[in-house]
N, C-alpha and C positions, 0 to 999 in steps of 0.2 A: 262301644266304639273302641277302635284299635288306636293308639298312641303307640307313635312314632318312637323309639329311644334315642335320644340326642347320643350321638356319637363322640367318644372319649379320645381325644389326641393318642392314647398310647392304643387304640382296639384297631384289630386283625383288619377291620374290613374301612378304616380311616385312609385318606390319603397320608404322605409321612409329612409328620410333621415342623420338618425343617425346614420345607418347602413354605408353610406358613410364614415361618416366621422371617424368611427373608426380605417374601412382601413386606409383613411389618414391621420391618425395621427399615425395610426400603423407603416407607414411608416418611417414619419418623427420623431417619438420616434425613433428609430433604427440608424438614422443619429444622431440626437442630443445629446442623450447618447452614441452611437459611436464615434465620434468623440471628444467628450470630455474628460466624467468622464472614459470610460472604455479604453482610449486611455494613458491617462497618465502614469498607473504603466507600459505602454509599454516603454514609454521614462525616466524612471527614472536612469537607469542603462546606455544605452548612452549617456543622458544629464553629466551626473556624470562622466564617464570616458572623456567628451569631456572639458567638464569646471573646472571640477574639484571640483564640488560643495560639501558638506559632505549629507547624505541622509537627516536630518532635513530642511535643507535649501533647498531642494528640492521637498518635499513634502511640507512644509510650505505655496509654492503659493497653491498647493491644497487645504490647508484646508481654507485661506485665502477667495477662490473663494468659497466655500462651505456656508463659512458666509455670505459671501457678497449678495451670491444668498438666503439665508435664512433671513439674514434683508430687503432684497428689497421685499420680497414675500407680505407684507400686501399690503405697496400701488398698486402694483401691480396686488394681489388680488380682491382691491377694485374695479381696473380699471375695471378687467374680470367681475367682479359679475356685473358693472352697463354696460356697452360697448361693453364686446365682448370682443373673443380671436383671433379677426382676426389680427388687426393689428399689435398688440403686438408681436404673436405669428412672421410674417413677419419679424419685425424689429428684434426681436432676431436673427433669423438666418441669415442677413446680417450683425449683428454685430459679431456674430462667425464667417463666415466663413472669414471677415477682422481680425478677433481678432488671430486665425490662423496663417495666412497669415506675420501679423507682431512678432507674435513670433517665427517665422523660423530667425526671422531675432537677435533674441535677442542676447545681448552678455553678459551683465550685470545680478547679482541678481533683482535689483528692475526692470529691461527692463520685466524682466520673470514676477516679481509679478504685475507689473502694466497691462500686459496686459492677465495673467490668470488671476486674482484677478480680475479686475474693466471690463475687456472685456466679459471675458468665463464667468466670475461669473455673471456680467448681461445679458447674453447672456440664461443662464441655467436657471436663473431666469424666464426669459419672455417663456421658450420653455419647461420644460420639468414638469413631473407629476403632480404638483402640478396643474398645469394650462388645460392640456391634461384633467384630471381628472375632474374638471369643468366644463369642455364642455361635456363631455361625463355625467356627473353625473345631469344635466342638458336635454339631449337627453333622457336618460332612468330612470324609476323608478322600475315598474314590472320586466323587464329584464335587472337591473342594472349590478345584477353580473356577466351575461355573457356579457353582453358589456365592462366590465373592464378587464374578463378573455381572451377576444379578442383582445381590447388594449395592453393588457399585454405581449399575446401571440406570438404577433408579435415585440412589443417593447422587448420584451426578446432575440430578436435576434438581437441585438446590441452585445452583447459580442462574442458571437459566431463567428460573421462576422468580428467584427472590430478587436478585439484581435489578433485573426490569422494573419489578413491582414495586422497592422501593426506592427508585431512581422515578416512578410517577406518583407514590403517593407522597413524596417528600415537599415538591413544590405544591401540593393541595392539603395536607396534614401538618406540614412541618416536622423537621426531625424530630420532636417530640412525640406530637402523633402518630408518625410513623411506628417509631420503637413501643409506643401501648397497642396497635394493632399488632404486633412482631411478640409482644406477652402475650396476648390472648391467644393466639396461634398455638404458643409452648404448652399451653393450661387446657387448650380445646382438642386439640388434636394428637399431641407427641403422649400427655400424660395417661388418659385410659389406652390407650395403646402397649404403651410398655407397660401400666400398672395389671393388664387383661391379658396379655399375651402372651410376654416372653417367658422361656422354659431355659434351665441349665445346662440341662445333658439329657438326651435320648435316651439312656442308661437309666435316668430317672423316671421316665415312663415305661421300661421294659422293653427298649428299640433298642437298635444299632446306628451305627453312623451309615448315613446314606438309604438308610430304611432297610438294611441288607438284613438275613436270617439271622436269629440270636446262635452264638457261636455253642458248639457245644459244652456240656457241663462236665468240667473233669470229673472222674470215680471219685467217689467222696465227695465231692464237694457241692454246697449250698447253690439248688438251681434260683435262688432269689437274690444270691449273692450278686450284685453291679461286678463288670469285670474289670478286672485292673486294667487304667490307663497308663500306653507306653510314654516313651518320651524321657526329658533332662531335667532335671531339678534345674533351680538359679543358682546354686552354686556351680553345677557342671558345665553349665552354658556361659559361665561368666570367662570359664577356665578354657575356652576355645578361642580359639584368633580371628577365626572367623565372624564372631558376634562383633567383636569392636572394629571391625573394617567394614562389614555392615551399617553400623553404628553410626561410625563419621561417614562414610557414604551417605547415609541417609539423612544424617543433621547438617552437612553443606547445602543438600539440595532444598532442604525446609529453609533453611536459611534463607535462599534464593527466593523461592514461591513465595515465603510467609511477605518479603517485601513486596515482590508482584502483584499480591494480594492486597495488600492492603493500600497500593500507591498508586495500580495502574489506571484507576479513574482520574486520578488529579494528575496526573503525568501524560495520560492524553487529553484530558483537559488545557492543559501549560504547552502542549505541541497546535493549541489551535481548531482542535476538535472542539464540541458543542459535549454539552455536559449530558445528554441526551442519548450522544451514538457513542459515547465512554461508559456510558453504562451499559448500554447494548451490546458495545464490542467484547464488556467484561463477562455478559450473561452469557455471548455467543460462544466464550472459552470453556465454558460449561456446558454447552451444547454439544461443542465439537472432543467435548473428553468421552460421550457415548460411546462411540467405536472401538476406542480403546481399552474404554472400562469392558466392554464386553467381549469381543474377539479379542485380544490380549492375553484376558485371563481367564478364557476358553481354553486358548490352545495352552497354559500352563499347565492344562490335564496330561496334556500329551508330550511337552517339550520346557527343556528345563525353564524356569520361573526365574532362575537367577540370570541367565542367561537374557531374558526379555526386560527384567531390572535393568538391567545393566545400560539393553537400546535406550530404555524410556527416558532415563538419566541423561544419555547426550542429546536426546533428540529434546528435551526441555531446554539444556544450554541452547541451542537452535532456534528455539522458539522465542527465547529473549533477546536474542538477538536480530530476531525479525522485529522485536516489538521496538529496538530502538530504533529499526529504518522506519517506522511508522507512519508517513508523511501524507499517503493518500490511501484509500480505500481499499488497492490491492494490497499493500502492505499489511492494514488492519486485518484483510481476510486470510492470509498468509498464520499472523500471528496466532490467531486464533483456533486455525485450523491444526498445526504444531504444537505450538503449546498443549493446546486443549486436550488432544490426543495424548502427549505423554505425559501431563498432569497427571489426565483422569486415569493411568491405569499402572504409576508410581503405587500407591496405597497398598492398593490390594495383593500386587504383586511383592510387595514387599511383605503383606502376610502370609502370601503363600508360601514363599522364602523362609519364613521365621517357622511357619509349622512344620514343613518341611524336614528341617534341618533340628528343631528340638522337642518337636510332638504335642502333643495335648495334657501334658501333663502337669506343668505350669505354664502353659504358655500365656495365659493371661498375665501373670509373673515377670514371665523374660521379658515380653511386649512393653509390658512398659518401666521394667526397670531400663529397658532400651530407651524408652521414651523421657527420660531424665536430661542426658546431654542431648538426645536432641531436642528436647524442651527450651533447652537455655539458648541453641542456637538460633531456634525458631523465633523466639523470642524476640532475638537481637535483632533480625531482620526488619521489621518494619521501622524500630528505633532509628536504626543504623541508616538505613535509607533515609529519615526525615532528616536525622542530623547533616546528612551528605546535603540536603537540597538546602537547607538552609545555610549551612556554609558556602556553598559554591552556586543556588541557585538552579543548578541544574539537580536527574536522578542521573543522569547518562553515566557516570562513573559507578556509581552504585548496580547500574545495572550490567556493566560488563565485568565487573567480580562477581556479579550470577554466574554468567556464561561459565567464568572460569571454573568454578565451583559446581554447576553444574557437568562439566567437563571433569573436573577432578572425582567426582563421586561417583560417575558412570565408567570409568577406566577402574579404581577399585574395586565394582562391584565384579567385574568383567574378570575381573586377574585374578580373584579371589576362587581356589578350587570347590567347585558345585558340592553339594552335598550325595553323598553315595547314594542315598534311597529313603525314603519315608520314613519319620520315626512317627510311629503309634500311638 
């Protein structure tokens, strides 16, 4: 009998294997950010009516974990850029779906901040964009942008899926049981995935970026030899002007979202909505970022990336500011339809931007030594919003220093001179 030969990711007659693993990591985006970041403003409003906590003290482990995951990102970084996203990526997800797991059990403030802060925040560190994007950015050059608009695509449907789902298993579980079904998920589905799957460099299986021909072998030189990757070191990239207007463009507008994020359930709950169609409304902003996640950063194949940063930036100020007309139902579909859109295709466009301008060379590196200040911005934001509501009762102030800031970060992006041409 003839047996088949299972066919080897890096052999001639395989499809490429980059394509692979977008799916899979499209997948596990959708758990990792499910479960986590877009999980939380589900529980902020049970947590609080069970414990009793004030909404600062509550969102604080968010922002908390926010930092934590943006300080840990260099070494981290450094790891992915020399080693690989395999293992990393592994170990995060079974330290979420434990990290989880023991917060069902919390009783305490610091029970809650020790294990979303130091658990979830290293858990998000090792699993979600910053590192996805690496590997991906890594696999593709020529068809970077649709390989990110595909990442994206499908990691865009984390909100969608998870919002809703734990906005109905919360009142039949309870936010406890909620967050043990939300560990099981990180341990069942994210962990053989990334521990099965994910691959470093093309280059490590004897491929090219984008599946293209292997390049030819100079005279003399080893045809087994990996080719040198072009690109910036971190110190060359630190030394442009460009990265740190980048930078704080980028950590104003997390700023912005990371409060959105975390508050815009309980702030259309406080406007009179049902706690029902505020989570729906939240899942729909995840819906409606599809489009942008994927034609967006389609056309960044073709037309500059910084240039489309830039739209996506004002048009999220825009989008906040539909969310504080919020009153009836056109408005809700209004918001989410803006929003959604320039949320979902911020991210990726900003990776395209970063590769763009400093290559594959560290980019894992730059990515998130970038992702330091904006870590601490990001941070601040959901804080910063509860503290606004508790002192004054309202977020409507909180939320129109989004705008503004979204406004400021999308005019920088915009003024800032494009990058000449791909680094390698």
């Amino acid at each position: 009998m003839r047996i088949a030969a299972v066919r080897h990711p890096g052999s001639a007659d395989a499809p490429f294997y980059g394509w692979t693993l977008v799916w899979a990591l499209g997948v596990t985006t959708i758990v990792s950010y499910g479960t986590t970041q877009y999980l939380f403003g589900v529980l902020v409003l049970p947590i609080e009516e069970d414990l009793g906590w004030d909404r600062a003290t509550t969102s604080g482990a968010y922002s908390l974990g926010l930092l934590v995951a943006g300080l840990l990102g260099l070494p981290i970084g450094r790891l992915v850029d020399r080693a690989g996203a395999r293992v990393p990526m592994a170990a995060g997800s079974a330290l979420g779906g434990l990290a989880l797991w023991g917060l069902a059990a919390a009783r305490e403030p610091w029970h809650f901040y020790a294990l979303w802060a130091g658990g979830i925040g290293l858990a998000n560190a090792l699993t979600l964009y910053p590192v996805t994007f690496t590997v991906v950015t890594n696999w593709f050059e020529r068809r970077r942008g649709t390989a990110l608009a595909g990442l994206t695509l499908l990691g865009g449907l984390a909100s969608p899926i998870f919002i809703p789902l734990a906005g109905a298993l919360v009142p039949r579980l309870g936010w406890r049981g909620t967050l043990v079904v939300m560990g099981a998920t990180q341990l069942l589905v994210a962990l053989p995935i990334h521990a099965l799957l994910v691959r470093r460099r093309p280059e490590d299986l004897g491929l090219r970026p984008d599946g293209a021909a292997p390049a030819p072998t100079p005279e003399g030189g080893d045809p087994a030899a990996p080719p040198a990757l072009g690109g910036l070191s971190l110190a060359e990239a630190l030394r442009q002007g460009a990265f740190w207007v980048l930078t704080g463009a980028v950590a104003l507008a997390l700023l912005a979202s990371t409060a959105v994020a975390a508050h815009q359930v309980a702030y259309l709950v406080g406007r009179g909505h049902g706690a029902g169609l505020a989570a729906t409304v939240a899942g729909a902003v995840g819906l409606a970022s599809l489009p942008g996640r994927w034609f967006l950063n389609r056309l960044a194949d073709r037309v500059s990336p910084q240039a489309l940063l830039g739209g996506a930036l004002l048009a999220q100020g825009v989008g906040i500011a539909l969310l504080l007309r919020a009153s009836s139902l056109g408005w809700l579909v209004a918001y989410a339809l803006v929003y959604g859109a320039a949320f979902g295709a911020i991210s990726p466009l900003r990776a395209a931007v970063m590769a763009q301008r400093f290559g594959r060379r560290a980019y894992g590196t730059i990515v998130a030594a970038q992702g330091i200040p904006i870590a601490v911005c990001a941070a601040l934001g959901p804080v910063a919003a509860g503290r606004v509501y508790d002192a004054l009762g309202s977020y409507r102030l909180a939320l129109w220093l989004g705008v503004g800031m979204a406004v400021v970060a999308g005019a920088g992006v915009l003024l800032t001179p494009s990058a000449g041409g791909e680094r390698r």
